[in-house]
mmCIF file of the N, C-alpha and C atoms, coordinates in Angstrom:
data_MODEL
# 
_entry.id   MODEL 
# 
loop_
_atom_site.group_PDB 
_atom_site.id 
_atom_site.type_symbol 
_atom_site.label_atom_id 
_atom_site.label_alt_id 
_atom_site.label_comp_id 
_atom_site.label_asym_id 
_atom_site.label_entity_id 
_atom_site.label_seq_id 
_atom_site.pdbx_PDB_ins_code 
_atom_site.Cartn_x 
_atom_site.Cartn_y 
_atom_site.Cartn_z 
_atom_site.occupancy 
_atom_site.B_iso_or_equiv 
_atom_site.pdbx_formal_charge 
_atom_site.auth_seq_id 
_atom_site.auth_comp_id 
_atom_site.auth_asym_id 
_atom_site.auth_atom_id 
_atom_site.pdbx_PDB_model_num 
ATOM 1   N N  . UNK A 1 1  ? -19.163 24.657  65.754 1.00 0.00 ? 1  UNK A N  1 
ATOM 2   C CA . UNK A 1 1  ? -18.646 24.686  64.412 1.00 0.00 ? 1  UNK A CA 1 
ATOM 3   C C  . UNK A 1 1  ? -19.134 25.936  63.703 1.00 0.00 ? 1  UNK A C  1 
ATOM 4   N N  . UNK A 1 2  ? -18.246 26.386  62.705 1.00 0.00 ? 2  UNK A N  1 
ATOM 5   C CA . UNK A 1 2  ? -18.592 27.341  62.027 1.00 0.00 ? 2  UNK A CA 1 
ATOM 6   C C  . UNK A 1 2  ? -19.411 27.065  60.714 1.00 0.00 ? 2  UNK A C  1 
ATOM 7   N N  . UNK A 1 3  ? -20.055 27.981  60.266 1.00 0.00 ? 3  UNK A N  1 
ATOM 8   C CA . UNK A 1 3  ? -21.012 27.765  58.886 1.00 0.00 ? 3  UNK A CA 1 
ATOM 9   C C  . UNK A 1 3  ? -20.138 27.430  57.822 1.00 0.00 ? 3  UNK A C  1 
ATOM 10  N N  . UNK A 1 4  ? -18.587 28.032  57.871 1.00 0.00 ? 4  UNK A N  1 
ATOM 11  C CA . UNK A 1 4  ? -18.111 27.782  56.972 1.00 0.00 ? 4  UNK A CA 1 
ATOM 12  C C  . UNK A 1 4  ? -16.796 25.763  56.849 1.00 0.00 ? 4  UNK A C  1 
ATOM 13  N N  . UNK A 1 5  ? -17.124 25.288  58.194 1.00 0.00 ? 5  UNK A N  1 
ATOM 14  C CA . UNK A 1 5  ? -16.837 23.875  58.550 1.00 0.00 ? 5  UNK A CA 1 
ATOM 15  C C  . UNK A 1 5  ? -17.578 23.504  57.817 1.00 0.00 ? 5  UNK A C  1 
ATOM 16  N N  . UNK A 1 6  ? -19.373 23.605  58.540 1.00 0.00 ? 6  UNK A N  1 
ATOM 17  C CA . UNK A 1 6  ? -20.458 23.088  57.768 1.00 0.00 ? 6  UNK A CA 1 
ATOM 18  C C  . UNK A 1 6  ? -20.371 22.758  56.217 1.00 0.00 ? 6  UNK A C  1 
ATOM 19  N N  . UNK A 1 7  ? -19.945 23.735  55.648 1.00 0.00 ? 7  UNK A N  1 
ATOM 20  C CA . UNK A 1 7  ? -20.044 23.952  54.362 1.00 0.00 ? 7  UNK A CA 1 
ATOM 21  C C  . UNK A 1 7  ? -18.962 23.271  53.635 1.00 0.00 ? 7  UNK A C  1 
ATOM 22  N N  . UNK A 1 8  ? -17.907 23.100  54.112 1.00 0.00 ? 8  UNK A N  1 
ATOM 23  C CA . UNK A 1 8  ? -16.799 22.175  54.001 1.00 0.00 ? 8  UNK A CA 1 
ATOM 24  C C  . UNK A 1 8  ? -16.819 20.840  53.769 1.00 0.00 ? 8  UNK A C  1 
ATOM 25  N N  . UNK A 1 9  ? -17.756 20.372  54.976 1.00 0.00 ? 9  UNK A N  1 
ATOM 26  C CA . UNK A 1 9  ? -18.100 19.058  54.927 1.00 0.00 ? 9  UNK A CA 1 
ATOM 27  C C  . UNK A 1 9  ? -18.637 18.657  53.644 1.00 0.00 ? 9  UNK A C  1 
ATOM 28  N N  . UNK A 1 10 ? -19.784 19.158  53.911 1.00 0.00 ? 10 UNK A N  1 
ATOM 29  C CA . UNK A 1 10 ? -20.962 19.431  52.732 1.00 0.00 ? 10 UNK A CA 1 
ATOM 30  C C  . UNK A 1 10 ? -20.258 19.091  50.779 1.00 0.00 ? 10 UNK A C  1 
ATOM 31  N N  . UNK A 1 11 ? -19.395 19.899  51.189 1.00 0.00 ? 11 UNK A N  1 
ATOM 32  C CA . UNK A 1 11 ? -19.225 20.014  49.761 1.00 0.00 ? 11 UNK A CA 1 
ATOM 33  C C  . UNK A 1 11 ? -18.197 18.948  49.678 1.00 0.00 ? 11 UNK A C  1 
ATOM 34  N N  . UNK A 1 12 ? -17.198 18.463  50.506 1.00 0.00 ? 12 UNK A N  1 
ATOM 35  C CA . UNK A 1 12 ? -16.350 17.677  50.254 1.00 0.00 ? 12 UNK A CA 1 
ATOM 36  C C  . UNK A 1 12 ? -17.088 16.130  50.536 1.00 0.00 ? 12 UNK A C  1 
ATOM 37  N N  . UNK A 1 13 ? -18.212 16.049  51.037 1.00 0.00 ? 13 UNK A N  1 
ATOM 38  C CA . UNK A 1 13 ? -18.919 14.487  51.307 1.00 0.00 ? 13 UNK A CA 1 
ATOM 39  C C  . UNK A 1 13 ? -19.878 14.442  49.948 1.00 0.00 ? 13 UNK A C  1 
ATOM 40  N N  . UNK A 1 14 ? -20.060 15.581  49.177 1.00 0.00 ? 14 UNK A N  1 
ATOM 41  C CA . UNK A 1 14 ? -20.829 15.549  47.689 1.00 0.00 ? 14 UNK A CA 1 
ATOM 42  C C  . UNK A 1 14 ? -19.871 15.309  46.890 1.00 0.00 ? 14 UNK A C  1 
ATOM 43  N N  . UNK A 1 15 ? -18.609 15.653  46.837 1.00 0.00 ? 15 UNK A N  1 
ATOM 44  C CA . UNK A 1 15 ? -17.702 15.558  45.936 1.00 0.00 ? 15 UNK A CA 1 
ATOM 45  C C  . UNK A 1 15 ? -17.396 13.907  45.996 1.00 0.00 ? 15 UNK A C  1 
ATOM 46  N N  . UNK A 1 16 ? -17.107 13.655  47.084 1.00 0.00 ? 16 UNK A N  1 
ATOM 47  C CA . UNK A 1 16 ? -16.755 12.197  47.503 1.00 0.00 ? 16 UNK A CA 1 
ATOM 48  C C  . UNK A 1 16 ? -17.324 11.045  46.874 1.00 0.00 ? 16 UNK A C  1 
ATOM 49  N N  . UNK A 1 17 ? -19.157 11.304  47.071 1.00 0.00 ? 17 UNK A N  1 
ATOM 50  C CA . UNK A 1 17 ? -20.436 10.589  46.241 1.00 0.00 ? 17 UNK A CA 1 
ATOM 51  C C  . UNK A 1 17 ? -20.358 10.818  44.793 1.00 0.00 ? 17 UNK A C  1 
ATOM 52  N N  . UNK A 1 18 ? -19.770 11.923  44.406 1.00 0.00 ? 18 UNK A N  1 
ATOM 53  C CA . UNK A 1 18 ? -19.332 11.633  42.803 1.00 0.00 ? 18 UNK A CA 1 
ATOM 54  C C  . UNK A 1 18 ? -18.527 11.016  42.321 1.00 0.00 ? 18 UNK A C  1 
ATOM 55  N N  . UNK A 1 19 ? -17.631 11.300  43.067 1.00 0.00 ? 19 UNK A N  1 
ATOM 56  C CA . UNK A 1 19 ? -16.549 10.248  42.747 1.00 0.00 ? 19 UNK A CA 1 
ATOM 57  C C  . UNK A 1 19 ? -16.812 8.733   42.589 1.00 0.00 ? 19 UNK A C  1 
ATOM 58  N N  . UNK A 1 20 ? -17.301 8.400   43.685 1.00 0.00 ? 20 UNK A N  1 
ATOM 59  C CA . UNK A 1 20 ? -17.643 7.149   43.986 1.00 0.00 ? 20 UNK A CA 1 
ATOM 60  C C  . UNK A 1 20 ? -18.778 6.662   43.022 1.00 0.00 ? 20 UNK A C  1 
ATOM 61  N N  . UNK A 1 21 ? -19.617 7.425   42.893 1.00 0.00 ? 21 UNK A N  1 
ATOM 62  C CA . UNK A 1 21 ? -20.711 7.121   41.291 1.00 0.00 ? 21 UNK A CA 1 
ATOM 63  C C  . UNK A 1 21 ? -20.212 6.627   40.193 1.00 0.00 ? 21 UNK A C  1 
ATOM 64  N N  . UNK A 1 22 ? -19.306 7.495   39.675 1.00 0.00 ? 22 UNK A N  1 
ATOM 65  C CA . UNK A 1 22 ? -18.466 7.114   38.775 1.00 0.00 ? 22 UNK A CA 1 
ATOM 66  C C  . UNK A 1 22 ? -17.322 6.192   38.626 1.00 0.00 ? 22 UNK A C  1 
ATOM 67  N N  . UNK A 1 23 ? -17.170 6.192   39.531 1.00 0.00 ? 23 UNK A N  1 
ATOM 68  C CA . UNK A 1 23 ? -16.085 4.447   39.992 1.00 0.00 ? 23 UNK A CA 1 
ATOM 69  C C  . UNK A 1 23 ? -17.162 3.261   39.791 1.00 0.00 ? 23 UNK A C  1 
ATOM 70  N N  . UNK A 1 24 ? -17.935 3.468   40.661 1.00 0.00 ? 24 UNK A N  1 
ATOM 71  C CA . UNK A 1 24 ? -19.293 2.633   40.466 1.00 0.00 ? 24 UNK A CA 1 
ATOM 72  C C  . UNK A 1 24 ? -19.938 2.070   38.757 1.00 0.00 ? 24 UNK A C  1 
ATOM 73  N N  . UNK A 1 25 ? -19.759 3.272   37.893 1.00 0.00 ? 25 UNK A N  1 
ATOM 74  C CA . UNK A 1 25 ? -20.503 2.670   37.162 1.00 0.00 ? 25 UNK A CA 1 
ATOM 75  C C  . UNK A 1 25 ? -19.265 2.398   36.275 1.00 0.00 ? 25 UNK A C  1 
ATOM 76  N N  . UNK A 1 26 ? -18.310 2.805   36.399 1.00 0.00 ? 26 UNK A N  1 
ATOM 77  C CA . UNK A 1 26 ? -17.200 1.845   35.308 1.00 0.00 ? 26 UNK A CA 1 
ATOM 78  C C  . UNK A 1 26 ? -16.993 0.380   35.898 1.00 0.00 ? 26 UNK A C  1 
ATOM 79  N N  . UNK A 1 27 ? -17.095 -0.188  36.740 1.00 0.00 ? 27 UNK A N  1 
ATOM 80  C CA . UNK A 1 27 ? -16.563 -1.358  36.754 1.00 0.00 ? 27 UNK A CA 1 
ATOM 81  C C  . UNK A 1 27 ? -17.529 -2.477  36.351 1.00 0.00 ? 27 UNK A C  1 
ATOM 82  N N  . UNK A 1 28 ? -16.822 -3.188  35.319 1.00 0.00 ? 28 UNK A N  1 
ATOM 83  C CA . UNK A 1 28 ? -17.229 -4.133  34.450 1.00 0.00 ? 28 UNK A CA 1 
ATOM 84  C C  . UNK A 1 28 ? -18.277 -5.014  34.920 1.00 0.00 ? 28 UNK A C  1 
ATOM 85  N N  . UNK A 1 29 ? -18.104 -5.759  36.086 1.00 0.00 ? 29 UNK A N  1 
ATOM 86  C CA . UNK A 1 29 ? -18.933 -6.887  36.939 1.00 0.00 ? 29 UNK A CA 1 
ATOM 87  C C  . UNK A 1 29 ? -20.606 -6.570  37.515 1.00 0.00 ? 29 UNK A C  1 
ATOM 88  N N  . UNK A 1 30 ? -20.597 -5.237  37.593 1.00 0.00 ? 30 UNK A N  1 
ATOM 89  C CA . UNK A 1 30 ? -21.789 -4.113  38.025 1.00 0.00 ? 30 UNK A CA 1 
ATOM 90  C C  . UNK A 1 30 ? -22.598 -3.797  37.240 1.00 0.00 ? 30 UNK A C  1 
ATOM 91  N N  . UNK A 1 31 ? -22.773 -3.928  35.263 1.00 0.00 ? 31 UNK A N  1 
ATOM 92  C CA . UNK A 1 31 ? -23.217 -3.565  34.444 1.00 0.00 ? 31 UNK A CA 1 
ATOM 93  C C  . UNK A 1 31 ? -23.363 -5.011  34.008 1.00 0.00 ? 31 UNK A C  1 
ATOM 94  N N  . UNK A 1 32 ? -24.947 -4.688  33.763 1.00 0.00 ? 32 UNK A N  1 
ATOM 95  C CA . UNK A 1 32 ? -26.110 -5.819  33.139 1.00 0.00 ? 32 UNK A CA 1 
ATOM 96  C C  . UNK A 1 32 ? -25.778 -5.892  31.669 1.00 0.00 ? 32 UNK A C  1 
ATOM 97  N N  . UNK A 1 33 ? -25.802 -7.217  31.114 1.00 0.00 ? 33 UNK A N  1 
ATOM 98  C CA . UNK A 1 33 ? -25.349 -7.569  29.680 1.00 0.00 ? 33 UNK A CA 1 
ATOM 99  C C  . UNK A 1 33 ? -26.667 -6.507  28.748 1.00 0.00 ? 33 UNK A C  1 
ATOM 100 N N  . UNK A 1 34 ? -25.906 -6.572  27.962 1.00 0.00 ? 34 UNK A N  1 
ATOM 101 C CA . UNK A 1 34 ? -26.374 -5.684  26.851 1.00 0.00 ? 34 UNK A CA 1 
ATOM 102 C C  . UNK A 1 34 ? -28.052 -5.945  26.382 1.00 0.00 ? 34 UNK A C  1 
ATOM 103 N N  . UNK A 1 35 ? -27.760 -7.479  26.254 1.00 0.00 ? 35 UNK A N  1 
ATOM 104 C CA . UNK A 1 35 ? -29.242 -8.676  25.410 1.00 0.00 ? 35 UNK A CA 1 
ATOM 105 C C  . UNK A 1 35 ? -29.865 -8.970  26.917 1.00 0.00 ? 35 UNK A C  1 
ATOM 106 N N  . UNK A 1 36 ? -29.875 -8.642  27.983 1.00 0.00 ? 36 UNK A N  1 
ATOM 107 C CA . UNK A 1 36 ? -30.722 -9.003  28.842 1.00 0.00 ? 36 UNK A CA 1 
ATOM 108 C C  . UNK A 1 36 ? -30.175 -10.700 29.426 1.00 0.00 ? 36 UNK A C  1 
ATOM 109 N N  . UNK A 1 37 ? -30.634 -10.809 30.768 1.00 0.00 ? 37 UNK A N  1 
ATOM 110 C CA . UNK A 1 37 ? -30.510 -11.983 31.271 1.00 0.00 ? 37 UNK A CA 1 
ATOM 111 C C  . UNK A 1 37 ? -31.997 -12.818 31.192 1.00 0.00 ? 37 UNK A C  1 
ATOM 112 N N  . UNK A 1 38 ? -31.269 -14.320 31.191 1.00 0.00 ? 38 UNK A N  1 
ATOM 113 C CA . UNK A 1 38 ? -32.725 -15.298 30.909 1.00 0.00 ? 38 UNK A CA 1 
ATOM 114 C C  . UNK A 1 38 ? -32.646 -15.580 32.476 1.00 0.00 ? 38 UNK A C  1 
ATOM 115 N N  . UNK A 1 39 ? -34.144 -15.227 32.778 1.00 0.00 ? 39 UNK A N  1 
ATOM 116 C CA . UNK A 1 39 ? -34.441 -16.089 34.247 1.00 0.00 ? 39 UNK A CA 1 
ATOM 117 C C  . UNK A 1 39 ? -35.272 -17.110 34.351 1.00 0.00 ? 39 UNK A C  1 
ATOM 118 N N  . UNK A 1 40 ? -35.685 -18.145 35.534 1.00 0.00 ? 40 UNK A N  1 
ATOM 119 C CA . UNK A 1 40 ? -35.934 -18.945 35.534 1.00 0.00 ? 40 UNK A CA 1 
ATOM 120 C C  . UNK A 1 40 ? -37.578 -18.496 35.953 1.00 0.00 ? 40 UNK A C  1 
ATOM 121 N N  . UNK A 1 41 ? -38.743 -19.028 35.239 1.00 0.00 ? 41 UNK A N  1 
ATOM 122 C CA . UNK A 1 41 ? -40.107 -18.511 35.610 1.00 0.00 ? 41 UNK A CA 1 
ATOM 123 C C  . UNK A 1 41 ? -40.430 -19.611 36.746 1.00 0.00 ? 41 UNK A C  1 
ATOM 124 N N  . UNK A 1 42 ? -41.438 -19.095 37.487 1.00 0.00 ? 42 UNK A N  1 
ATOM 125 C CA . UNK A 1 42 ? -42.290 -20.583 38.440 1.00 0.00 ? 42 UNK A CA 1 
ATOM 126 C C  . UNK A 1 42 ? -43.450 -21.192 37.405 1.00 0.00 ? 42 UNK A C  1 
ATOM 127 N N  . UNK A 1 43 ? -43.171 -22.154 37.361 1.00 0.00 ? 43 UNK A N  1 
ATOM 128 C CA . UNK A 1 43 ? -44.177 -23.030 37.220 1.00 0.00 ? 43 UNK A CA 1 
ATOM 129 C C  . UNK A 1 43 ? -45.708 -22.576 37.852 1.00 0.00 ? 43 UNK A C  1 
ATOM 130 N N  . UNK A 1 44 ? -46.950 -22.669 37.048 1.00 0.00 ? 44 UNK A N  1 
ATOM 131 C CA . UNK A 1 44 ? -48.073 -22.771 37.625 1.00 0.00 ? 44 UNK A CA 1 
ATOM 132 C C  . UNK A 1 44 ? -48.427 -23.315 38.499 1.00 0.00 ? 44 UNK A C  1 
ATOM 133 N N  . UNK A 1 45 ? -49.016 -23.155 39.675 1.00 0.00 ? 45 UNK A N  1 
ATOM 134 C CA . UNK A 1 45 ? -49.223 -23.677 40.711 1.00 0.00 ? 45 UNK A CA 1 
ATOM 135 C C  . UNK A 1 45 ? -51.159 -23.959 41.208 1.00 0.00 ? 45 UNK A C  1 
ATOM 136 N N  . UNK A 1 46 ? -51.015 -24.936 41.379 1.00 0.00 ? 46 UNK A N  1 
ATOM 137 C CA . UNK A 1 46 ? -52.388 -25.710 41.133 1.00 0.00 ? 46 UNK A CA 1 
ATOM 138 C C  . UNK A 1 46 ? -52.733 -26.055 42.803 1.00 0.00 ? 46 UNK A C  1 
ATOM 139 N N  . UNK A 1 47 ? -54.342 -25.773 42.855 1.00 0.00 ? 47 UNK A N  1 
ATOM 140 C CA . UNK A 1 47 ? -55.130 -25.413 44.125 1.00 0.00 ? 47 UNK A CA 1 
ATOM 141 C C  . UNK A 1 47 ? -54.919 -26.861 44.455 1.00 0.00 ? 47 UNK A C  1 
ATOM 142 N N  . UNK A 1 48 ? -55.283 -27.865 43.410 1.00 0.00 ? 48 UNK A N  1 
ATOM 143 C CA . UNK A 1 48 ? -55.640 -29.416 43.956 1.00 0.00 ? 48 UNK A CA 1 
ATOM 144 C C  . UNK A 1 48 ? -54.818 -30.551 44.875 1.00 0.00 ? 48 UNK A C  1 
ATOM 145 N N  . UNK A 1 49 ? -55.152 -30.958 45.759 1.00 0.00 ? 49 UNK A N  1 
ATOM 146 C CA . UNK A 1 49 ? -54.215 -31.629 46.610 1.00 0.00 ? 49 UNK A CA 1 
ATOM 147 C C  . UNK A 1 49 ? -54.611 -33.274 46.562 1.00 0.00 ? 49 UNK A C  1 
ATOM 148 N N  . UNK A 1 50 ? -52.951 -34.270 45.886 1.00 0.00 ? 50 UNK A N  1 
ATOM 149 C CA . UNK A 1 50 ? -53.147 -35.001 45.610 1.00 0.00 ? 50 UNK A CA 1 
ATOM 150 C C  . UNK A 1 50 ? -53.220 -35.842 46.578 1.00 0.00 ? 50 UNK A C  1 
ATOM 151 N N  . UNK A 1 51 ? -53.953 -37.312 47.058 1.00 0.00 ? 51 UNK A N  1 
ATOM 152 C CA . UNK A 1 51 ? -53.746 -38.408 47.990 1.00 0.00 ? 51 UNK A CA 1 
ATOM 153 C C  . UNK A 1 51 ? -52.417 -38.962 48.469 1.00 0.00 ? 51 UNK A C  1 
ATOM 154 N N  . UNK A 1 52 ? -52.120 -38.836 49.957 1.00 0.00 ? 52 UNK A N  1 
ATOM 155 C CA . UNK A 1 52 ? -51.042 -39.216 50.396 1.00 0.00 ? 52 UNK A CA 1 
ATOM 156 C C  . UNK A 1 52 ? -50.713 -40.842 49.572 1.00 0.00 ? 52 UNK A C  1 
ATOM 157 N N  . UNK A 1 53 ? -49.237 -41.599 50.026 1.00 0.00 ? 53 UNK A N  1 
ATOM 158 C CA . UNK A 1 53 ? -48.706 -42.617 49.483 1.00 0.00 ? 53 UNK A CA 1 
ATOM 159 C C  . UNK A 1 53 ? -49.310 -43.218 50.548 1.00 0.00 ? 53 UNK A C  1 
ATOM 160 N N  . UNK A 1 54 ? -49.826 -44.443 50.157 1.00 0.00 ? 54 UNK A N  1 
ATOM 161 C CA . UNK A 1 54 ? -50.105 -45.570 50.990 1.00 0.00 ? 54 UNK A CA 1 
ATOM 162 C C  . UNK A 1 54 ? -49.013 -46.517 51.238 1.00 0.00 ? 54 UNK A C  1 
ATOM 163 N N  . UNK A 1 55 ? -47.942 -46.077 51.196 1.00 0.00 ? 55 UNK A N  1 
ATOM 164 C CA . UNK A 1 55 ? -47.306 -46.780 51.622 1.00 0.00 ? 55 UNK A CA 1 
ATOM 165 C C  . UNK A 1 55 ? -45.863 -46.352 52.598 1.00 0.00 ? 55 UNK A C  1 
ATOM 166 N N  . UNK A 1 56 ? -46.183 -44.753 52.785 1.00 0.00 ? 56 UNK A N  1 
ATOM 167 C CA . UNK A 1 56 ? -45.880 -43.608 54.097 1.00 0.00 ? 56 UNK A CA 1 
ATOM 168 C C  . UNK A 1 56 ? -46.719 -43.731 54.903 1.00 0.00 ? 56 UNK A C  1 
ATOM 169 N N  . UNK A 1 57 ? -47.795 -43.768 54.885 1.00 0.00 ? 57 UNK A N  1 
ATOM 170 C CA . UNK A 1 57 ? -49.217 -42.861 55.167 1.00 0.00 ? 57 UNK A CA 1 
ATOM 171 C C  . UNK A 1 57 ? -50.523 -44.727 55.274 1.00 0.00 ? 57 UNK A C  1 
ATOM 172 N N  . UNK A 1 58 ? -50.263 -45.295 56.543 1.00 0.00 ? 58 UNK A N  1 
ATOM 173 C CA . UNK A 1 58 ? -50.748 -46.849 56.631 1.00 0.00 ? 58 UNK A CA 1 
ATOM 174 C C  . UNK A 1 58 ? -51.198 -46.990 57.970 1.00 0.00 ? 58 UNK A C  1 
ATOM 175 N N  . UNK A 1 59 ? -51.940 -47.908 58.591 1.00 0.00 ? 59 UNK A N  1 
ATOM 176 C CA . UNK A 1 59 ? -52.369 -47.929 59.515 1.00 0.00 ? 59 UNK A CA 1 
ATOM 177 C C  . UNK A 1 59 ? -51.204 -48.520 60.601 1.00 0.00 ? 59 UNK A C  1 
ATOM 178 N N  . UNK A 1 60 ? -49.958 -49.565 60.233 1.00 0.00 ? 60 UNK A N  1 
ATOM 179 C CA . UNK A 1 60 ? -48.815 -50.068 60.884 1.00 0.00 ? 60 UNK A CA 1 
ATOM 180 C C  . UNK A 1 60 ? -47.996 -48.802 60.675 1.00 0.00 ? 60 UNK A C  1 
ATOM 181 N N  . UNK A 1 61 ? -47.855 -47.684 60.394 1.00 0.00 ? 61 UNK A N  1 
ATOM 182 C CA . UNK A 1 61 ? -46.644 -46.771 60.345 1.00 0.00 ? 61 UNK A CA 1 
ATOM 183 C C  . UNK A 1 61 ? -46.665 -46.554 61.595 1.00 0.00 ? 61 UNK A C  1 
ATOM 184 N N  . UNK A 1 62 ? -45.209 -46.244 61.803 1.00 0.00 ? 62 UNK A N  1 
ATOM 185 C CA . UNK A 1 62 ? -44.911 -45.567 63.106 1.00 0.00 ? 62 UNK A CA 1 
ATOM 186 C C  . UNK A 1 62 ? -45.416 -44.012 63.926 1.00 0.00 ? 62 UNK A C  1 
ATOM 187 N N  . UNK A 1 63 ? -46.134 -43.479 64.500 1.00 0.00 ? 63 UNK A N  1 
ATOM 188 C CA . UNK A 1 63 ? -46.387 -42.445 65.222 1.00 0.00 ? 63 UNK A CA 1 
ATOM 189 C C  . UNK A 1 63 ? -45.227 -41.683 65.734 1.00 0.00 ? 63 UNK A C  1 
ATOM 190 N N  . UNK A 1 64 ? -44.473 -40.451 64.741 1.00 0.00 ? 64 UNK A N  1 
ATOM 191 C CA . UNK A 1 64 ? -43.521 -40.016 65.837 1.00 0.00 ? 64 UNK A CA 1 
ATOM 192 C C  . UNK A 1 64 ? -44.052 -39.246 66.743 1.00 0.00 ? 64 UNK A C  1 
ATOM 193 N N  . UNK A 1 65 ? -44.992 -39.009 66.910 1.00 0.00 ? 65 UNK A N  1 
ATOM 194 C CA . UNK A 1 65 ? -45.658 -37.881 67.746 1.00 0.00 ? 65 UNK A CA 1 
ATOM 195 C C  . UNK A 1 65 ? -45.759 -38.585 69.387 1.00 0.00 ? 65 UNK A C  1 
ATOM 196 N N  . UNK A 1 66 ? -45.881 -40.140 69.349 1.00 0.00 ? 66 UNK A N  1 
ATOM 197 C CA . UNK A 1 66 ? -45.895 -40.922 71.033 1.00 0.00 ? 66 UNK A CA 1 
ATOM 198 C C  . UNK A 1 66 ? -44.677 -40.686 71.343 1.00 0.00 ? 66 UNK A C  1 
ATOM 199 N N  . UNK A 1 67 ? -44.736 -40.277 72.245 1.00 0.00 ? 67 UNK A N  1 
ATOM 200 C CA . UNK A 1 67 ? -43.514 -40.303 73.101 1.00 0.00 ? 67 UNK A CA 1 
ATOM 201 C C  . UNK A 1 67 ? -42.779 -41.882 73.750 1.00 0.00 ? 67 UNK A C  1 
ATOM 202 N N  . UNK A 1 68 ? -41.669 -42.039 73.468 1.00 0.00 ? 68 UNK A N  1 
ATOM 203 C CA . UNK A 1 68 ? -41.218 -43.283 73.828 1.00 0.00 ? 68 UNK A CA 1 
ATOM 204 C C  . UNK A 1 68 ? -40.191 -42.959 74.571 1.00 0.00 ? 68 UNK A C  1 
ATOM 205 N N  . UNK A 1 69 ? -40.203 -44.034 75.757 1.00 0.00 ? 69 UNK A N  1 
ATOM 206 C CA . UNK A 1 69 ? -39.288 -44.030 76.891 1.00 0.00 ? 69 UNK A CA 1 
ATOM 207 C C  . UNK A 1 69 ? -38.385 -45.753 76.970 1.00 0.00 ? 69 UNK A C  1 
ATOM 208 N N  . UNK A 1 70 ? -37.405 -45.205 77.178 1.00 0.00 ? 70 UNK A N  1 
ATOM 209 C CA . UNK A 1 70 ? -36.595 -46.459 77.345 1.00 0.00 ? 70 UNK A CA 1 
ATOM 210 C C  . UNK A 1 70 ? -36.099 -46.409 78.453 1.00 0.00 ? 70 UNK A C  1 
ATOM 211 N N  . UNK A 1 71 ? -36.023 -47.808 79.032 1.00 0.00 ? 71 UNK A N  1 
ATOM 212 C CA . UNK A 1 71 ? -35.542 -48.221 80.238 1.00 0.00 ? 71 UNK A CA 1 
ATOM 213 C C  . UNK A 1 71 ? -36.822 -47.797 81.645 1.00 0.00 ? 71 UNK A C  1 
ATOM 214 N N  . UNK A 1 72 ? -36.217 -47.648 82.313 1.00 0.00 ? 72 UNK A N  1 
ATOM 215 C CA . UNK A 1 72 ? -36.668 -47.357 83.494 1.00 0.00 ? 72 UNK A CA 1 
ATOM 216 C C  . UNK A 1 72 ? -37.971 -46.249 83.718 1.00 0.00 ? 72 UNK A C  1 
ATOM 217 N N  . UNK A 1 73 ? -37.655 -45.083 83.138 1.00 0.00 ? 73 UNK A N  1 
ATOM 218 C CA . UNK A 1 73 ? -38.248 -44.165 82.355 1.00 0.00 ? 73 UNK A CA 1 
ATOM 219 C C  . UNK A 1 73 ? -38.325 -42.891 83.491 1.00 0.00 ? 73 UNK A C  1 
ATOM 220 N N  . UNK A 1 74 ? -37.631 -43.155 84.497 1.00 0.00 ? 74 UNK A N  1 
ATOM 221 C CA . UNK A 1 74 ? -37.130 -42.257 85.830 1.00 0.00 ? 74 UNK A CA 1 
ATOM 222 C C  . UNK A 1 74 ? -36.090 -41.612 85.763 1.00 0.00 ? 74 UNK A C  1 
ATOM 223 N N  . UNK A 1 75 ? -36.069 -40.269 85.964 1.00 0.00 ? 75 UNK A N  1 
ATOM 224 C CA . UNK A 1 75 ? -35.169 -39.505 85.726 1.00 0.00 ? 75 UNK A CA 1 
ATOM 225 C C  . UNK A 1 75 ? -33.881 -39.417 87.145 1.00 0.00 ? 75 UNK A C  1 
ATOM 226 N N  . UNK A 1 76 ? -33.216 -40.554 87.043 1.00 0.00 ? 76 UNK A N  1 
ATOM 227 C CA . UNK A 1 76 ? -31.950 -40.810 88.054 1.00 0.00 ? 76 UNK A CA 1 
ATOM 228 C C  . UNK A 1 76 ? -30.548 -40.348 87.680 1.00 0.00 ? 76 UNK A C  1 
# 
């Protein structure tokens, strides 16, 4: 390629990005309201960890962690 391709490009892929800037900032949907948006804050968040439900959390609850086999328990 010649210096003067180079330069072609160059100037016509800058021209392009202007264009496109300015398309960019006219369209209505893209520009933040005037008065600012209200967002939603987090809540404080606290170190302390409260006692499970005794009534999840019992000595009759179920274990999903045992493995249970039905039937035969042979892989036929």
């Amino acid at each position: 390629m010649k210096k003067s391709d180079i330069a072609m490009i160059i100037l016509i892929a800058g021209v392009g990005v202007i264009i496109a800037y300015f398309i960019a900032v006219n369209i209505p949907f893209l520009k933040l309201p005037e008065n600012g948006m209200k967002v939603q804050t987090v809540r404080e968040l606290k170190s302390e960890v409260s006692e499970p439900s005794e009534d999840v959390f019992n000595a009759e609850a179920i274990n999903p962690t045992v493995e249970v086999v039905v039937g035969s328990g042979g892989a036929e």
